[in-house]
Backbone of each chain as nested JSON, in Angstrom:
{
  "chains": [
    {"id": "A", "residues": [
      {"number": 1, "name": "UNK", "atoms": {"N": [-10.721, 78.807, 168.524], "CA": [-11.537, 79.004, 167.327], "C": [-11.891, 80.48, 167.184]}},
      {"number": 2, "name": "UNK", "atoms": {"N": [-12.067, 80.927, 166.19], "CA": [-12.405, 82.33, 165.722], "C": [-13.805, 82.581, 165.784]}},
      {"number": 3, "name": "UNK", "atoms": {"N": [-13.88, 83.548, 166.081], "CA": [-15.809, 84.646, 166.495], "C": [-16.325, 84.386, 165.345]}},
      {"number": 4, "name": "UNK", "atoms": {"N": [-17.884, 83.932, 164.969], "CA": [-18.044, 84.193, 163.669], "C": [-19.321, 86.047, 163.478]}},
      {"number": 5, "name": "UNK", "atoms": {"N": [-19.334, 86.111, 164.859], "CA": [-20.003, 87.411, 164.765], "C": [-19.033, 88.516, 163.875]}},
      {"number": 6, "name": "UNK", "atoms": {"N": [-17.221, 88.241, 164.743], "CA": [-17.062, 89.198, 164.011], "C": [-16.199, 88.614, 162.894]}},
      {"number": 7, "name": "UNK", "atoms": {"N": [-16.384, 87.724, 162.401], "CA": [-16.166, 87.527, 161.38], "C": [-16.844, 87.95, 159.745]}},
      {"number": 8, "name": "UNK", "atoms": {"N": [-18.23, 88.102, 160.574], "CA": [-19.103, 88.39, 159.695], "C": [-19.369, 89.824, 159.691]}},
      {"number": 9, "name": "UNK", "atoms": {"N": [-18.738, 90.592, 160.47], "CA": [-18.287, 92.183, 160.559], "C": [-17.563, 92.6, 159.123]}},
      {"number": 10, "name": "UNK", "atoms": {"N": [-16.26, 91.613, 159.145], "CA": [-15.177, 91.798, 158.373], "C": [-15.188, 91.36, 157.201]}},
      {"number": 11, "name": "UNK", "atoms": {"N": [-16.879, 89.889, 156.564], "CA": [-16.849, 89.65, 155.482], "C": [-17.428, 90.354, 154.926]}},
      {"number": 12, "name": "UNK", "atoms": {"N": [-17.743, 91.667, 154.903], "CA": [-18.545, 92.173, 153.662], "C": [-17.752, 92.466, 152.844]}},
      {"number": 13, "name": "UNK", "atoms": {"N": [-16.161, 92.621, 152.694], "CA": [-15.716, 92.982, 151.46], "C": [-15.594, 91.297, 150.415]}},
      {"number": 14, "name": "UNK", "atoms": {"N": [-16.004, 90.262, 151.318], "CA": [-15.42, 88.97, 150.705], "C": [-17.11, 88.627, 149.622]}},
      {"number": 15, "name": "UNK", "atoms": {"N": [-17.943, 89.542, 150.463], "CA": [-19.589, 88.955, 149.802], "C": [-19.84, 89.144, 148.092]}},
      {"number": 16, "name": "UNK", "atoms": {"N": [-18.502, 90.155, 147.898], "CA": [-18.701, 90.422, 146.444], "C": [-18.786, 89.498, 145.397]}},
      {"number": 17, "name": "UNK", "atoms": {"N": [-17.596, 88.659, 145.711], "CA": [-17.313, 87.241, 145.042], "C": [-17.811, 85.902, 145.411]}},
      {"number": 18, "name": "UNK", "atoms": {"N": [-17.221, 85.563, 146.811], "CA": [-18.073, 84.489, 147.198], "C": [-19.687, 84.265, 148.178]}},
      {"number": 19, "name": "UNK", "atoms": {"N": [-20.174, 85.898, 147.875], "CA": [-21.628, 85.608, 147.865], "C": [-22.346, 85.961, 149.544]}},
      {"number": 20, "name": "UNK", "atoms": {"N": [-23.035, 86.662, 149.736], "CA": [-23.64, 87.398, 150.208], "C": [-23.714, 86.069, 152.086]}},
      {"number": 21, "name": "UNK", "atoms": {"N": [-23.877, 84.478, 151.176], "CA": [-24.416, 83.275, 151.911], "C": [-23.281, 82.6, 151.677]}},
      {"number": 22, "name": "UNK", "atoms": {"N": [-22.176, 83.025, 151.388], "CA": [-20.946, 82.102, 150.98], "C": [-21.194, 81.105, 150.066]}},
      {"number": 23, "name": "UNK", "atoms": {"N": [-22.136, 81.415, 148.907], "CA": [-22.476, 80.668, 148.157], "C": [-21.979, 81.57, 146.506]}},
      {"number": 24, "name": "UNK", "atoms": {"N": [-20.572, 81.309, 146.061], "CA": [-20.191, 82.257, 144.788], "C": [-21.15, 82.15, 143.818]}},
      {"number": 25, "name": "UNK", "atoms": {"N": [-21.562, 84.14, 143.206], "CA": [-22.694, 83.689, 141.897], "C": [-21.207, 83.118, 141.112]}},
      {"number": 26, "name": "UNK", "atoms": {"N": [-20.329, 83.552, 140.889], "CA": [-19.458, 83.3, 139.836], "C": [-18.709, 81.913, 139.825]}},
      {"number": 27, "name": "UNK", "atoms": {"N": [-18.968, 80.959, 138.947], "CA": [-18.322, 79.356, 138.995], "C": [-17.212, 79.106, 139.143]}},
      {"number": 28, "name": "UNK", "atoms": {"N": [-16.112, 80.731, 138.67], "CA": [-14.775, 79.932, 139.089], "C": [-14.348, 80.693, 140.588]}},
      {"number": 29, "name": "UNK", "atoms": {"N": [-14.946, 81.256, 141.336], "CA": [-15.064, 81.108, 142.488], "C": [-15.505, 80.396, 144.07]}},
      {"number": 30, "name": "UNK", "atoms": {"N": [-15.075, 79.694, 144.706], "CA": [-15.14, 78.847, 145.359], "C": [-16.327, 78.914, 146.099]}},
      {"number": 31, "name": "UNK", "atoms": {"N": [-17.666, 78.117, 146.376], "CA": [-18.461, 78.431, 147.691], "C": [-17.231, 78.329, 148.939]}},
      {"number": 32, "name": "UNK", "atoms": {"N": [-18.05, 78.896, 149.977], "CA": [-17.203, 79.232, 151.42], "C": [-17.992, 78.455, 152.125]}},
      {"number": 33, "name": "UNK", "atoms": {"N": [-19.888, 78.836, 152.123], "CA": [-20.379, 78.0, 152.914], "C": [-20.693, 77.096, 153.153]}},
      {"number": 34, "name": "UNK", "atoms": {"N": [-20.328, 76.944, 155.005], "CA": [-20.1, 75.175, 155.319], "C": [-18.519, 74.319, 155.016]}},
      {"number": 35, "name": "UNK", "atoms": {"N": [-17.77, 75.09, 154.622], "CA": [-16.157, 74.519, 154.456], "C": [-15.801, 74.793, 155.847]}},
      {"number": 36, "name": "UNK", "atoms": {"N": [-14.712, 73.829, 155.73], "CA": [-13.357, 73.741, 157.14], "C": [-13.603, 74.661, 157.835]}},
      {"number": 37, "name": "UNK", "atoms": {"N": [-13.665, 74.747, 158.754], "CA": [-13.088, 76.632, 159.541], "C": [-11.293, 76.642, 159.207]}},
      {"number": 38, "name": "UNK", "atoms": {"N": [-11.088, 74.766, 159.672], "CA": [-9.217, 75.199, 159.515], "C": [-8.726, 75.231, 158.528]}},
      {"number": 39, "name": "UNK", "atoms": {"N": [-9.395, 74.267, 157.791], "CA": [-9.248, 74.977, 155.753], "C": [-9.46, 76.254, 155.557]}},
      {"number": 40, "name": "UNK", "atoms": {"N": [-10.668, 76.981, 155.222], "CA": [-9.975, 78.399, 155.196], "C": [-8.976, 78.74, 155.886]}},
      {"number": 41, "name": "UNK", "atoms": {"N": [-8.66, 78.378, 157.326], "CA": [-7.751, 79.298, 157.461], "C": [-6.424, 79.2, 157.388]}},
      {"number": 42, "name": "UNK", "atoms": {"N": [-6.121, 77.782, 156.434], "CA": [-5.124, 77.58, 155.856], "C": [-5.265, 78.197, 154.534]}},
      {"number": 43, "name": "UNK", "atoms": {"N": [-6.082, 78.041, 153.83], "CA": [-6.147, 78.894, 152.826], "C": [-6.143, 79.906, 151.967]}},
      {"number": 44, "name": "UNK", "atoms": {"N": [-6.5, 80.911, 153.767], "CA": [-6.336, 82.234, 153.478], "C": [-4.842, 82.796, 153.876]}},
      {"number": 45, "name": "UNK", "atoms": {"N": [-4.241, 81.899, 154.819], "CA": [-2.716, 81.987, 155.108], "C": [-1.992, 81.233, 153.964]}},
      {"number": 46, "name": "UNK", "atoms": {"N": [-2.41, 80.886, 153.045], "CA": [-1.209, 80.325, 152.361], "C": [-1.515, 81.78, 151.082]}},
      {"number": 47, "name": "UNK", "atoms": {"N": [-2.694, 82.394, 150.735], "CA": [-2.856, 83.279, 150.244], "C": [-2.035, 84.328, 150.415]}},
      {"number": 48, "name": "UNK", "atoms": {"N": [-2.126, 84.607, 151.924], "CA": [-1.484, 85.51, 153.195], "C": [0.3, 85.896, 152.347]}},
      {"number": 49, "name": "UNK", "atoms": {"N": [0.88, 84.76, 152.575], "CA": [2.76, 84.374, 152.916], "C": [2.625, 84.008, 150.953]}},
      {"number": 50, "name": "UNK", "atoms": {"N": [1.711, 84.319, 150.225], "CA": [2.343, 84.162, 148.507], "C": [2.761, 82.2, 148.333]}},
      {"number": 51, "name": "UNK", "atoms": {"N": [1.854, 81.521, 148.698], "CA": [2.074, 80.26, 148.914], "C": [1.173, 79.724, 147.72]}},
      {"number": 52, "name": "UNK", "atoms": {"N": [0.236, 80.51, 147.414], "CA": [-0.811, 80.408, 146.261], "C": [-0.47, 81.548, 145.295]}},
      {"number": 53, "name": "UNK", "atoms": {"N": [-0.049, 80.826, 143.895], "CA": [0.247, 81.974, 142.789], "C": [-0.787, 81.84, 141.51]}},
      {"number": 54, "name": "UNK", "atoms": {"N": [-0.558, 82.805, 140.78], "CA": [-1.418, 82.492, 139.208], "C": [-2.455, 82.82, 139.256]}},
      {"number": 55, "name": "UNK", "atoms": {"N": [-3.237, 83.192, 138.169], "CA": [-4.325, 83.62, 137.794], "C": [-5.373, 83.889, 139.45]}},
      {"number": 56, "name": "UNK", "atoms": {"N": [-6.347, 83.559, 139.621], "CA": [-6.969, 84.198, 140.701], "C": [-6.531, 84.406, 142.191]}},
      {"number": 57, "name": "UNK", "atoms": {"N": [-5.388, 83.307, 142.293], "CA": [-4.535, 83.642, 143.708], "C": [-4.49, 85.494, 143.756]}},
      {"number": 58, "name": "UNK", "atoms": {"N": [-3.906, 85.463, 142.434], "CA": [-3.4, 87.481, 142.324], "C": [-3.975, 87.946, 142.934]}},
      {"number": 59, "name": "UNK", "atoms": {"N": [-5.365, 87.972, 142.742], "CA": [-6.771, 88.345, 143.828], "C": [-6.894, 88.175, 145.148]}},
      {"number": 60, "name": "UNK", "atoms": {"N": [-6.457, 86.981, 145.447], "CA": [-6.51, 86.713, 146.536], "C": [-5.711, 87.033, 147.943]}},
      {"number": 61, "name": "UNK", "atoms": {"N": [-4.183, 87.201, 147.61], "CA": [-3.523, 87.255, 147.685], "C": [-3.609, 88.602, 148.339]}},
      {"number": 62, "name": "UNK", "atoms": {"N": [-3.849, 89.94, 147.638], "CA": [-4.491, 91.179, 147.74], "C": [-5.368, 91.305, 149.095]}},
      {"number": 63, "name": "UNK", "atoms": {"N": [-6.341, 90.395, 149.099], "CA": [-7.348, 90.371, 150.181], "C": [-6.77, 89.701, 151.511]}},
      {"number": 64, "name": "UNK", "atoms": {"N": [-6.145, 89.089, 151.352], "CA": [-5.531, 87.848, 152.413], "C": [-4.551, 88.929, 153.351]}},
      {"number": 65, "name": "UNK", "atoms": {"N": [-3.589, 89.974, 152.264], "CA": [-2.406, 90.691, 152.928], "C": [-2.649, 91.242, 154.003]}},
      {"number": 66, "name": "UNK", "atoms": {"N": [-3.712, 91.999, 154.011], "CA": [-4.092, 92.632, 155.555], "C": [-4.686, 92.181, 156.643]}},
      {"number": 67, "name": "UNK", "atoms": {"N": [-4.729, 90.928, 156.575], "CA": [-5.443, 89.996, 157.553], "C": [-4.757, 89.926, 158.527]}},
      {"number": 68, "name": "UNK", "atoms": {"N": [-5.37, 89.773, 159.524], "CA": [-4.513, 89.417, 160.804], "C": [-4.72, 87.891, 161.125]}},
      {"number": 69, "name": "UNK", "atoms": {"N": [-4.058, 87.353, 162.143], "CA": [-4.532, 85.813, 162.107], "C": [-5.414, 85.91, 162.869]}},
      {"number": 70, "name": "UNK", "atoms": {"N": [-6.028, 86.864, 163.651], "CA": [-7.505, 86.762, 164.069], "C": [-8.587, 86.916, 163.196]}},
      {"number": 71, "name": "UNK", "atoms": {"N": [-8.006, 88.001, 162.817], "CA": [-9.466, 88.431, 161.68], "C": [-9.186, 86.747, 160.593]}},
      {"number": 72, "name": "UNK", "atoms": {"N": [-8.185, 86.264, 160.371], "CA": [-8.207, 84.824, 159.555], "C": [-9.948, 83.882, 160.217]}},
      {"number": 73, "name": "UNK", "atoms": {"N": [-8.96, 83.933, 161.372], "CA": [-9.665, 82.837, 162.496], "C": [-11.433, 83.208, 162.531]}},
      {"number": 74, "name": "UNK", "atoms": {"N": [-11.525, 84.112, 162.702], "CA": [-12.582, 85.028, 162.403], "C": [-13.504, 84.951, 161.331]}},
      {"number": 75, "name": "UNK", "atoms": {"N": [-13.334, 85.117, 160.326], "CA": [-13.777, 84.718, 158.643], "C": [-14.087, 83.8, 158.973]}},
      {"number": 76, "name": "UNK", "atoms": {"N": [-13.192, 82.55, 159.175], "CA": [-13.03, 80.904, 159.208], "C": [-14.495, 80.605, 159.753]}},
      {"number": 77, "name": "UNK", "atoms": {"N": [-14.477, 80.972, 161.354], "CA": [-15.435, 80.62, 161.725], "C": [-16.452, 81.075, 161.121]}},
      {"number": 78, "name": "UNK", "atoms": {"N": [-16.811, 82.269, 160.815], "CA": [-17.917, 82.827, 160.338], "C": [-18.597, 81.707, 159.188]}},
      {"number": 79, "name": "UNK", "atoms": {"N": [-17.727, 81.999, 157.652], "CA": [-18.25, 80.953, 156.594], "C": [-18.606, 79.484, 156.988]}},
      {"number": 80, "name": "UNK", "atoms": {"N": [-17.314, 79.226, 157.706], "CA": [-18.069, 77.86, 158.483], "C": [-19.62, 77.641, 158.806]}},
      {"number": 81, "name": "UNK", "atoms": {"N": [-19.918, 78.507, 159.32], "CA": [-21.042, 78.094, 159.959], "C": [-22.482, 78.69, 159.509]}},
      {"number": 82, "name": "UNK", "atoms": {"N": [-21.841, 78.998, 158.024], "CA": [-23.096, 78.836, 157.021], "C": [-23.809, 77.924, 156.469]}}
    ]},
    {"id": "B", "residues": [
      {"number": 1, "name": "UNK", "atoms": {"N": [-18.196, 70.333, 129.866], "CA": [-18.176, 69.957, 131.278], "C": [-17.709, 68.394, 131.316]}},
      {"number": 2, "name": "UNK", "atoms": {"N": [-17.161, 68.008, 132.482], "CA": [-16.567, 66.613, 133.012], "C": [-18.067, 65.626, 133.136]}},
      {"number": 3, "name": "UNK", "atoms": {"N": [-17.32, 64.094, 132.593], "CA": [-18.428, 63.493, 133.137], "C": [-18.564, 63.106, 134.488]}},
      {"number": 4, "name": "UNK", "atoms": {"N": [-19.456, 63.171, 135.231], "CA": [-19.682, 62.735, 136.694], "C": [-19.329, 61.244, 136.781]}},
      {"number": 5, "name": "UNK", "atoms": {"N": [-20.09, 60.537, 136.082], "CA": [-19.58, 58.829, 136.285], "C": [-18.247, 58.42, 136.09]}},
      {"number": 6, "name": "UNK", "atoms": {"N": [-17.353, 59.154, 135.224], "CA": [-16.341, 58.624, 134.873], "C": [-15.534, 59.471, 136.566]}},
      {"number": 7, "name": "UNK", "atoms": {"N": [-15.84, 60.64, 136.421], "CA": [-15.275, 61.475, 137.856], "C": [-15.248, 60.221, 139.35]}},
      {"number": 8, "name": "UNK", "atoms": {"N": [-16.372, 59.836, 139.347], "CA": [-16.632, 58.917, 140.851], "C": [-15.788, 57.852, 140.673]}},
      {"number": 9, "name": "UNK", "atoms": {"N": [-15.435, 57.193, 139.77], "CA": [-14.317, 56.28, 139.051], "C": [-13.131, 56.295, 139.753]}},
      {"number": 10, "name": "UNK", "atoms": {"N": [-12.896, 57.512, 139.185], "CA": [-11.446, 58.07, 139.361], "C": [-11.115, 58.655, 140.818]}},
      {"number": 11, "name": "UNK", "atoms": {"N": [-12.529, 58.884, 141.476], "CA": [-12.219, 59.523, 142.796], "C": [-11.409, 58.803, 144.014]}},
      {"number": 12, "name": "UNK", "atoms": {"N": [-11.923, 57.152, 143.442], "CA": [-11.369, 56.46, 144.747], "C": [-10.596, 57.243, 145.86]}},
      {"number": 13, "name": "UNK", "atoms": {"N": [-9.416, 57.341, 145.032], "CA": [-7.904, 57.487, 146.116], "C": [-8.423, 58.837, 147.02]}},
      {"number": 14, "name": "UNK", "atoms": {"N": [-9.332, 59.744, 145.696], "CA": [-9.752, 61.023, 146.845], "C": [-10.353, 60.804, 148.323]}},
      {"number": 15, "name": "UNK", "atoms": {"N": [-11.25, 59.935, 148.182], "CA": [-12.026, 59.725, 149.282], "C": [-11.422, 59.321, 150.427]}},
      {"number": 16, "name": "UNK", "atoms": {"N": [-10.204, 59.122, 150.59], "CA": [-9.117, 58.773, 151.949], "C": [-8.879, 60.174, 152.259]}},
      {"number": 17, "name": "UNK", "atoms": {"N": [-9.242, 60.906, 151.936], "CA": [-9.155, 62.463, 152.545], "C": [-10.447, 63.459, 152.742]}},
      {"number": 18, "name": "UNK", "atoms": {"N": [-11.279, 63.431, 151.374], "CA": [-11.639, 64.386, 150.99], "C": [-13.364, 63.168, 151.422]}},
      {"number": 19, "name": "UNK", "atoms": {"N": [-13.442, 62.373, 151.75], "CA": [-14.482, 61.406, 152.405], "C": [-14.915, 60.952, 151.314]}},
      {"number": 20, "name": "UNK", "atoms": {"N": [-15.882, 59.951, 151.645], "CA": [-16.453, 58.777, 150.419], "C": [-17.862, 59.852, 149.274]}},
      {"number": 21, "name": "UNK", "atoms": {"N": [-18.114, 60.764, 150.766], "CA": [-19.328, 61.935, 150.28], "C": [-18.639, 63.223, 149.726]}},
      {"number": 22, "name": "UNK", "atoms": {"N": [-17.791, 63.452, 149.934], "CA": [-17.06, 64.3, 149.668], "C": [-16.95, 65.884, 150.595]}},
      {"number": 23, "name": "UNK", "atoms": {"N": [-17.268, 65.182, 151.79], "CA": [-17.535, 65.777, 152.579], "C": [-15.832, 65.279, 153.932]}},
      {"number": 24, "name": "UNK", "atoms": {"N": [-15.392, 65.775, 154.121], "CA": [-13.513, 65.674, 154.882], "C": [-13.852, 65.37, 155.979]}},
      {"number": 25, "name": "UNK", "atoms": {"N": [-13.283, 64.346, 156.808], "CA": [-13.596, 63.913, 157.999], "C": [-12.037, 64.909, 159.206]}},
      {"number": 26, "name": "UNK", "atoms": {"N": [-11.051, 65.372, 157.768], "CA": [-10.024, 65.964, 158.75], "C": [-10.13, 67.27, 158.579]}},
      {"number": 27, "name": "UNK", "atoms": {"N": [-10.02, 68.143, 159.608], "CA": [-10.325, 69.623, 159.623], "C": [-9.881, 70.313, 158.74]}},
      {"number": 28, "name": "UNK", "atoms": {"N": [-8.592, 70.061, 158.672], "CA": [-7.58, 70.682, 157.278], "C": [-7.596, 70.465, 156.269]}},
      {"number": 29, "name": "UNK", "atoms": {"N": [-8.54, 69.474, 155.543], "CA": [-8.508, 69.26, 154.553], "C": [-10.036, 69.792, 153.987]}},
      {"number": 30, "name": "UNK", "atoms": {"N": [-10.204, 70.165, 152.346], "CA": [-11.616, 70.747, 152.653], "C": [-12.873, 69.568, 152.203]}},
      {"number": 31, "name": "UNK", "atoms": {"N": [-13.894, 70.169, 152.568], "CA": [-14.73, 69.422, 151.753], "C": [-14.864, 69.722, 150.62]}},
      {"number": 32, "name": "UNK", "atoms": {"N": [-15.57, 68.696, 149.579], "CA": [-15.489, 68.831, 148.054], "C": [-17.077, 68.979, 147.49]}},
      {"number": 33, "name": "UNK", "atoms": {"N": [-17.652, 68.519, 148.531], "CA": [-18.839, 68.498, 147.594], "C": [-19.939, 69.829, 147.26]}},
      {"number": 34, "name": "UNK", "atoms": {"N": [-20.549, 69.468, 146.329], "CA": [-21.308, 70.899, 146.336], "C": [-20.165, 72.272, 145.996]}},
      {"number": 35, "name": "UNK", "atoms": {"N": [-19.023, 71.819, 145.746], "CA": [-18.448, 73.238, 145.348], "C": [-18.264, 72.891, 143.984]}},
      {"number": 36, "name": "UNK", "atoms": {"N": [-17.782, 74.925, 143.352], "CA": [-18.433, 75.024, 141.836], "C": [-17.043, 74.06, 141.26]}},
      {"number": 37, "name": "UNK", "atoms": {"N": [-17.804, 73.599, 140.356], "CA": [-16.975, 72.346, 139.161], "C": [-16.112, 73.282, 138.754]}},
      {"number": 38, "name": "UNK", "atoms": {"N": [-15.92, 74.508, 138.332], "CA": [-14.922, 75.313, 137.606], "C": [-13.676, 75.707, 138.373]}},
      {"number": 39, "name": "UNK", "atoms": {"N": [-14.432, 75.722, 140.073], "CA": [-13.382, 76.301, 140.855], "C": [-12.552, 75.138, 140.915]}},
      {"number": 40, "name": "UNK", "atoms": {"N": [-12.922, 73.947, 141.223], "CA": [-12.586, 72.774, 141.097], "C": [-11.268, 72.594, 140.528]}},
      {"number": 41, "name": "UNK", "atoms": {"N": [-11.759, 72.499, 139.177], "CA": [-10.782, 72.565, 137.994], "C": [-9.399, 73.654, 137.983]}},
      {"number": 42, "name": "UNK", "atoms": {"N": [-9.725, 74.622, 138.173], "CA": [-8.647, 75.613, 138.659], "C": [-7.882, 75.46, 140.053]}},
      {"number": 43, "name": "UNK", "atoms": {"N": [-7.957, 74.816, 140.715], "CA": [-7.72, 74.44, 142.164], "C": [-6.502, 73.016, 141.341]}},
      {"number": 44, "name": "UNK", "atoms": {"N": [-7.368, 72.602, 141.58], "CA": [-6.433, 70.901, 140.39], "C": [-5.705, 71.294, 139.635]}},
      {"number": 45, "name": "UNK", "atoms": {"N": [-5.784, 72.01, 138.579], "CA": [-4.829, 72.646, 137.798], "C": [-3.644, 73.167, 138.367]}},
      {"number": 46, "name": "UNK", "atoms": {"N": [-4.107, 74.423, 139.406], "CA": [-2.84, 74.92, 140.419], "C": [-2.136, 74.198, 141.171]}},
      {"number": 47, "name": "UNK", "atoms": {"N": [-2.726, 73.276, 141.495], "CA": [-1.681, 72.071, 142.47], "C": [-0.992, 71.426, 141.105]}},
      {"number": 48, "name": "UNK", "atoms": {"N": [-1.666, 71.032, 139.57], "CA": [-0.76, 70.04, 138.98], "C": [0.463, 71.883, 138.719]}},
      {"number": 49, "name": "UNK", "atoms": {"N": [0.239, 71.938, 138.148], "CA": [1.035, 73.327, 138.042], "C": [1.971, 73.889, 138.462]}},
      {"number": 50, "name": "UNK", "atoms": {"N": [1.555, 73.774, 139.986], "CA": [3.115, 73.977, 140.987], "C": [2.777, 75.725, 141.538]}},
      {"number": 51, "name": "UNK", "atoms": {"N": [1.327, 75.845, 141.372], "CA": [1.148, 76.91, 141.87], "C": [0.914, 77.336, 143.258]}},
      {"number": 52, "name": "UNK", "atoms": {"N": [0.29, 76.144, 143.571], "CA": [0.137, 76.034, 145.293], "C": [0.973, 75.289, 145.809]}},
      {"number": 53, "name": "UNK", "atoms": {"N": [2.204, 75.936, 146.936], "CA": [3.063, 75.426, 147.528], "C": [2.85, 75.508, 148.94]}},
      {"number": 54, "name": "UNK", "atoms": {"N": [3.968, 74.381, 150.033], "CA": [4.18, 74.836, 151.09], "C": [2.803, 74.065, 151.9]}},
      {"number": 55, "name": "UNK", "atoms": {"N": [3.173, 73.11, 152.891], "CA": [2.317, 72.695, 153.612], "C": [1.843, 71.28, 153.405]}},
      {"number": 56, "name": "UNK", "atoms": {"N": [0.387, 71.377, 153.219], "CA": [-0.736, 70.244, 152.527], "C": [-0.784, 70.182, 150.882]}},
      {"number": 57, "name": "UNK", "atoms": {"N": [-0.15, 71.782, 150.472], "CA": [-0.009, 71.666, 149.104], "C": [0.565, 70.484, 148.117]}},
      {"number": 58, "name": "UNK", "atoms": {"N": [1.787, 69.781, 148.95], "CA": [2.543, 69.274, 148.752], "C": [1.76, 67.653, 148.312]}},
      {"number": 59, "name": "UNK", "atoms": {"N": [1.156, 67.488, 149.099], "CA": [0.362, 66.094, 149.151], "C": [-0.744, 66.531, 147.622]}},
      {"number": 60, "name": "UNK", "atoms": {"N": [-0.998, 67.237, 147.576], "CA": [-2.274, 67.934, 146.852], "C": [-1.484, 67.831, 144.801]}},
      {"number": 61, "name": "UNK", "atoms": {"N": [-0.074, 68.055, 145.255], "CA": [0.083, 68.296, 143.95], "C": [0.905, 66.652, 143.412]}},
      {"number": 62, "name": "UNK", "atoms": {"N": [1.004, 65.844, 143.963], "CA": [1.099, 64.576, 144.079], "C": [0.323, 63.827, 143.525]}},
      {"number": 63, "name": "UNK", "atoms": {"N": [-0.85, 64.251, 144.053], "CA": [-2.403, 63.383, 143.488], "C": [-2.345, 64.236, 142.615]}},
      {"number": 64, "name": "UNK", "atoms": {"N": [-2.255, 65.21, 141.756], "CA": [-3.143, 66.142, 140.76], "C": [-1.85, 66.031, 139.432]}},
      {"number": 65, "name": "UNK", "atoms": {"N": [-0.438, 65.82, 139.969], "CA": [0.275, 65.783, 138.761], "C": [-0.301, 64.73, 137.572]}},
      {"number": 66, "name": "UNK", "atoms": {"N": [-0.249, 63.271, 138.276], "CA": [-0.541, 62.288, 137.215], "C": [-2.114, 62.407, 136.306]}},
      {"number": 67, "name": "UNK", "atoms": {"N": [-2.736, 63.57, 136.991], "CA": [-4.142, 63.279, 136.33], "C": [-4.048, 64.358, 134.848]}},
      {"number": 68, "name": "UNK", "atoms": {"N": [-4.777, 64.139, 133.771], "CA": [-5.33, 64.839, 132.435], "C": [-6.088, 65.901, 132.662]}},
      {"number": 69, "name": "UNK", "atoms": {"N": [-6.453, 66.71, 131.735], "CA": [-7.234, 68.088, 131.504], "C": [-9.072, 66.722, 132.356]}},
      {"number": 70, "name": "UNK", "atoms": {"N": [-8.825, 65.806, 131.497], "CA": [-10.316, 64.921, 131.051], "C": [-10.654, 64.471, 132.377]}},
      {"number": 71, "name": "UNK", "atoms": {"N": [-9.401, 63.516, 132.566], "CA": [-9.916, 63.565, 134.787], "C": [-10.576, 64.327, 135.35]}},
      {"number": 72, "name": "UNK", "atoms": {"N": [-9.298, 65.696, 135.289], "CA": [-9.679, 67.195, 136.365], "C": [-11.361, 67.294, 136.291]}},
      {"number": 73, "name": "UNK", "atoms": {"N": [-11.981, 67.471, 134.389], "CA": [-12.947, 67.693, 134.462], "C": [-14.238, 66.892, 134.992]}},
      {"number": 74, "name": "UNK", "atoms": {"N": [-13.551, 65.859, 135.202], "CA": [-14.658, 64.851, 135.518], "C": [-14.574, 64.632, 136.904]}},
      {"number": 75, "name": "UNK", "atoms": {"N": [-13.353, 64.917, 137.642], "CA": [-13.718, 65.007, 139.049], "C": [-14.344, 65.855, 139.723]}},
      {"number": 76, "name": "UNK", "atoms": {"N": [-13.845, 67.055, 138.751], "CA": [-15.036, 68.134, 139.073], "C": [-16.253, 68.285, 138.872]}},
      {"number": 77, "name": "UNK", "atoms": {"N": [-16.648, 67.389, 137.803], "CA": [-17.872, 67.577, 137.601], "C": [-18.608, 66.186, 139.022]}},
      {"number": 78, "name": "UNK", "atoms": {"N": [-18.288, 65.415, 139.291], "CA": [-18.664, 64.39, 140.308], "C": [-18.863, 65.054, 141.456]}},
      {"number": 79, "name": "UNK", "atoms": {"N": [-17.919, 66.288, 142.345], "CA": [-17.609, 66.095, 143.424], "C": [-18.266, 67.131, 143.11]}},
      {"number": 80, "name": "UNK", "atoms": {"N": [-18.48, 68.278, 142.475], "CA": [-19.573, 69.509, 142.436], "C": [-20.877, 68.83, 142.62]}},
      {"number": 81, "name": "UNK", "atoms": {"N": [-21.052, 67.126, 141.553], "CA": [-22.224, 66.814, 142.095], "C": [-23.051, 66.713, 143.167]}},
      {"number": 82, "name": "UNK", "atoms": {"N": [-22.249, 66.347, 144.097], "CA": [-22.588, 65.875, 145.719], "C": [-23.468, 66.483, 146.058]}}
    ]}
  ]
}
């Protein structure tokens, strides 16, 4: 399972959108907190490999590229355990 | 916005995955409840769509082909209820 200390190192660029508490101000953005740890981190790997296309994937997709599968694992746990 | 009653209706088949609360009893799959109705809808859309491939996608766009704009909205509006 992934650190959520440093996961929560690495989410401040994610707090913009889905929210400071993993709670998105914006509706067509997903809450984070309290989801899967292994859902995100399928989620952010299918983001990762272009597995998710169209309208906000584009975004996502962007953020996902430089991830490592730790820093994935990492995030995962973190939002999780909001 | 979707109606919620007609949404819980229609959820049946969801709840073999996504739980009776809408809360996922399997790691990989996410929970539903309490997330935003819009993201919802865009999520459903991308699986009927063929935007999300590869994996669990596959199962995802199965359930989401046969459903309407009027479903999507009403499942979303149910399972945001939670």
């Amino acid at each position: 399972a992934g650190d959520a200390a440093a996961g929560k190192a690495k989410a401040a660029v994610c707090t913009a959108c889905h929210g400071v508490n993993g709670k998105a101000m914006i509706p067509s953005y997903p809450h984070l907190a309290g989801q899967q740890a292994q859902y995100l981190e399928l989620a952010l790997k299918a983001y990762k490999n272009g597995e998710r296309t169209g309208g906000q994937a584009a975004i996502m997709s962007g953020m996902a590229k430089p991830l490592s599968d730790e820093d994935i694992a990492n995030l995962a746990a973190y939002f999780s355990s909001l």
